[in-house]
C-alpha positions as CSV (number, residue, x, y, z in Angstrom):
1,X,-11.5,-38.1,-40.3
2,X,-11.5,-34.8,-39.4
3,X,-9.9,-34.9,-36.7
4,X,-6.9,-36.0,-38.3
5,X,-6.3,-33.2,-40.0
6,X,-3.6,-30.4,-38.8
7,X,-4.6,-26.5,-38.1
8,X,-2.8,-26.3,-41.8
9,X,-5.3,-28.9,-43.3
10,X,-8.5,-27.0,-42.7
11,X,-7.8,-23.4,-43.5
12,X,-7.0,-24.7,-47.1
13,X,-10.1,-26.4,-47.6
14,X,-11.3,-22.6,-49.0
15,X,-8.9,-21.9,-50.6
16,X,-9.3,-25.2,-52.7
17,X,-13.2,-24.4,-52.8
18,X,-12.6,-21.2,-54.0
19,X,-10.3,-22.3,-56.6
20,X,-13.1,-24.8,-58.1
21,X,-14.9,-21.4,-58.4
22,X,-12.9,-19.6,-59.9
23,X,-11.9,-22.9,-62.7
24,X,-16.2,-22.9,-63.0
25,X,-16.1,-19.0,-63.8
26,X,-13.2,-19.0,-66.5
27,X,-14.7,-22.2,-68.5
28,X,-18.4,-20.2,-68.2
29,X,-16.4,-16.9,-69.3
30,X,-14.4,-18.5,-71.8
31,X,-17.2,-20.9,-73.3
32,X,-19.5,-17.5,-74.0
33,X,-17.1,-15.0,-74.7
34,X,-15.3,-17.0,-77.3
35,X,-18.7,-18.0,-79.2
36,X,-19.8,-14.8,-78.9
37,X,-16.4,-13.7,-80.4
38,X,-16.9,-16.6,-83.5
39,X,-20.6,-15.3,-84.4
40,X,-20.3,-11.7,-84.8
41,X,-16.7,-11.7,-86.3
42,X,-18.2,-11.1,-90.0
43,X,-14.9,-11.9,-91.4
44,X,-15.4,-15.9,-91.6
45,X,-11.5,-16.4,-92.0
46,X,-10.7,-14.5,-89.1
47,X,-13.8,-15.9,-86.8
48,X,-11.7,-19.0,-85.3
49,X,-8.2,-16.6,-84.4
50,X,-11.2,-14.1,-82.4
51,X,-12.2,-17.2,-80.6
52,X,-9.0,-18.0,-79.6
53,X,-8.3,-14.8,-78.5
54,X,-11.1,-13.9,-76.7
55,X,-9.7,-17.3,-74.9
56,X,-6.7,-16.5,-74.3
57,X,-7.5,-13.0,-72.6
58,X,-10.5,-14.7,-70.6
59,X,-8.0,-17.3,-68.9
60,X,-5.4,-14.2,-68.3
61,X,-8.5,-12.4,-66.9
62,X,-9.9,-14.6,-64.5
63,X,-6.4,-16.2,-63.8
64,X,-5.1,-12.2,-62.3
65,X,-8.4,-12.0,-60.4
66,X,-7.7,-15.5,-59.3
67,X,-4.2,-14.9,-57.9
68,X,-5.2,-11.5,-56.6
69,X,-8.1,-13.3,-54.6
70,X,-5.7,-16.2,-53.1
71,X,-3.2,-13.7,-51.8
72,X,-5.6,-11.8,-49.9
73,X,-7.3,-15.1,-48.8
74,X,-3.8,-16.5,-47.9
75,X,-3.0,-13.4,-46.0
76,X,-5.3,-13.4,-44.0
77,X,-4.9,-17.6,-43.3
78,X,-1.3,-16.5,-42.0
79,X,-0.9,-12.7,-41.1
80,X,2.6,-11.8,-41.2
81,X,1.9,-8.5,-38.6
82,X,0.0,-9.8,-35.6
83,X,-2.2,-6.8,-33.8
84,X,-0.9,-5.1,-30.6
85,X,-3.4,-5.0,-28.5
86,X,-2.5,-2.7,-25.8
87,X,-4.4,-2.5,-22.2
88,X,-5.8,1.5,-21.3
């Protein structure tokens, strides 16, 4: 049960629940970007490489925004630099 679980255990459940976000957002991104990309390319022969592309830069999109978003969520899990709180 939960009570089972360490201190490490639970802080990490969101940052796995954010993660299943963030895989959600890239495969809605992805999925409409790259048709979009394939219907308006009037170049037929081209229309499949600007799927793939618009693919490609929609998982290194949301990936950067995903790593920038676990760093600041794992810094604050574990601050390196406790305050100082000092008495008046």
């Amino acid at each position: 049960g939960k009570s089972c679980k360490n201190k490490m255990g639970v802080k990490e459940d969101g940052l796995l629940m954010g993660s299943y976000i963030f895989i959600g957002t890239f495969v809605v991104v992805a999925l409409t970007i790259g048709q979009y990309a394939y219907w308006t390319t009037k170049d037929r022969a081209a229309a499949g490489a600007n799927q793939q592309l618009a693919w490609g830069m929609s998982f290194m999109a949301v990936f950067c925004m995903w790593l920038f978003w676990a760093c600041v969520y794992m810094h604050q899990m574990y601050p390196l630099v406790s305050p100082i709180i000092e008495a008046h």
